[in-house]
C-alpha positions as CSV (number, residue, x, y, z in Angstrom):
1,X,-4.6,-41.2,37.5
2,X,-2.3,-40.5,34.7
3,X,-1.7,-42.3,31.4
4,X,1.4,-43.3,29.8
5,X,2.6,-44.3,26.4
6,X,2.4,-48.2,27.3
7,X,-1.5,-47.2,27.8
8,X,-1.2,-48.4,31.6
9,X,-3.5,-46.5,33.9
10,X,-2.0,-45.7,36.9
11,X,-3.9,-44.3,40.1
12,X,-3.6,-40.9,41.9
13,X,-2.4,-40.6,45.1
14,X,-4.7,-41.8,48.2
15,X,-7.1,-43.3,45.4
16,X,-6.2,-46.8,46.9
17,X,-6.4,-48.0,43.3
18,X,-9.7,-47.2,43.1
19,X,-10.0,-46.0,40.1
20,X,-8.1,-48.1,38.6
21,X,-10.0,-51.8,39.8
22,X,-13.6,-49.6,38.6
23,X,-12.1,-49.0,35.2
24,X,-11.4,-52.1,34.6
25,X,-14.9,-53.1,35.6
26,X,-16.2,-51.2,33.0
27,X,-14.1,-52.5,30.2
28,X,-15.2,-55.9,31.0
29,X,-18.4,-55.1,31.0
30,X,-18.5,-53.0,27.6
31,X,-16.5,-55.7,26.0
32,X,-19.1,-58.6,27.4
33,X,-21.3,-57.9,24.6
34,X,-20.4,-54.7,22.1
35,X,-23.7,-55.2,20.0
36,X,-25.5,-53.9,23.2
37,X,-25.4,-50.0,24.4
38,X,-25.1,-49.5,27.8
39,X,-25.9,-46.8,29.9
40,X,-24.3,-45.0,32.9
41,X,-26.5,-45.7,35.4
42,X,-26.1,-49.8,34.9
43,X,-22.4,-49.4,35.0
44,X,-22.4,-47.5,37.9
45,X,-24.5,-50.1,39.7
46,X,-22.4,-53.1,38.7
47,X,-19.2,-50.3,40.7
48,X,-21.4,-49.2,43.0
49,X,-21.0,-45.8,42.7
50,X,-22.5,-42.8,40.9
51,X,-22.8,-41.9,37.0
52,X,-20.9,-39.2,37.6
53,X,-18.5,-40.9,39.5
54,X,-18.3,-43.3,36.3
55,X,-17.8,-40.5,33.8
56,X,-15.2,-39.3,35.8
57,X,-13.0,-42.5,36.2
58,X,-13.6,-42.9,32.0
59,X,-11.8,-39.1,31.9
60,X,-8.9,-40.0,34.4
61,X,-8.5,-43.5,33.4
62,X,-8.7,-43.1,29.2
63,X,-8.8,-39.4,29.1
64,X,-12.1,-39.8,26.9
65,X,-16.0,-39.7,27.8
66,X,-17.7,-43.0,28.0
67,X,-19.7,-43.0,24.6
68,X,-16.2,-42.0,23.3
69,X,-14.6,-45.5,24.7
70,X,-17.5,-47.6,23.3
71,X,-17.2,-46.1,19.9
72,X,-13.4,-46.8,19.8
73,X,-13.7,-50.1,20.8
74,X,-16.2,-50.7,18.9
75,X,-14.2,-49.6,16.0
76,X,-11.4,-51.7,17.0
77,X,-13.7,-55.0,17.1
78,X,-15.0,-53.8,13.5
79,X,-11.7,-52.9,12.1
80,X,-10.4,-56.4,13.3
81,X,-13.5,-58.6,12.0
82,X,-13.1,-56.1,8.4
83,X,-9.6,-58.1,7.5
84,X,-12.1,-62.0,7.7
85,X,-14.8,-62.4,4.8
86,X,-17.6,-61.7,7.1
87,X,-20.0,-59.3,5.5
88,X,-20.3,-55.6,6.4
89,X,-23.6,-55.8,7.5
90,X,-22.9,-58.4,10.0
91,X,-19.6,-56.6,11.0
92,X,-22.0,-53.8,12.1
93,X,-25.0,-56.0,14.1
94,X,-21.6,-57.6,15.9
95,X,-20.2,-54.5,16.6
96,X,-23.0,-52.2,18.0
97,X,-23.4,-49.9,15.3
98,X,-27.1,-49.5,13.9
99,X,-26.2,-50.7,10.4
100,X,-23.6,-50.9,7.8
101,X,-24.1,-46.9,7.1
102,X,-23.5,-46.1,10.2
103,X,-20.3,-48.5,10.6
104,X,-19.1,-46.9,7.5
105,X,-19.5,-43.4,8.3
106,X,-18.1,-43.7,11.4
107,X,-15.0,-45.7,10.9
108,X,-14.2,-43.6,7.9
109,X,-14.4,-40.3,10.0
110,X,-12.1,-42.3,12.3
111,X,-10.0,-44.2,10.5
112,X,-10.0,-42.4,7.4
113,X,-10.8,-45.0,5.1
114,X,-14.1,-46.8,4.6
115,X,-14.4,-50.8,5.9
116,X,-14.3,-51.7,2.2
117,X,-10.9,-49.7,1.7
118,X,-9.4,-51.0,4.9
119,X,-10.8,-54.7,4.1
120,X,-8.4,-54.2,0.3
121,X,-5.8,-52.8,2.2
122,X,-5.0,-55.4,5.0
């Protein structure tokens, strides 16, 4: 698997595409429903293979961890619904994040500015 600038995944060699077709499972899945956690083991029953099998297909498809994946898409889903009126708080039951506290700590360590700051920015 290697990733490119266009953000493509592209399988190994002999991986049939594998990888690939699982990856995008999981995506789907995790984007079903982002106020939700999810766990390995559920994801690797919906691919039929094993958690670690799953952690490893996160690593060669995104070159992250899957906790890491969810909290960037979830950040993207937040920093998206930030730029509508809709209230912080609500922003951060729709987006998976425990409260607005938590939304706000961690989109500022990500982004570098807090919801409100990117909400007066955009």
């Amino acid at each position: 698997m290697q990733r490119f600038g266009d953000g493509k995944v592209r399988s190994r060699a002999g991986d049939g595409g594998e990888t690939e077709r699982r990856f995008r499972l999981y995506g789907e899945l995790i984007a079903a429903d982002l106020s939700v956690g999810f766990d390995l083991s559920r994801l690797a029953a919906a691919a039929g293979v094993t958690r670690f099998q799953v952690i490893r297909d996160f690593h060669r498809a995104a070159g992250m961890t899957p906790g890491q994946y969810l909290r960037d898409r979830r950040i993207r889903a937040a920093s998206a619904l930030i730029k509508t009126d809709m209230p912080l708080a609500e922003i951060a039951a729709a987006t998976g994040f425990a409260d607005q506290s938590h939304l706000t700590r961690v989109f500022k360590a990500i982004k570098g500015l807090s919801p409100g700051a990117w909400r007066a920015a955009a």
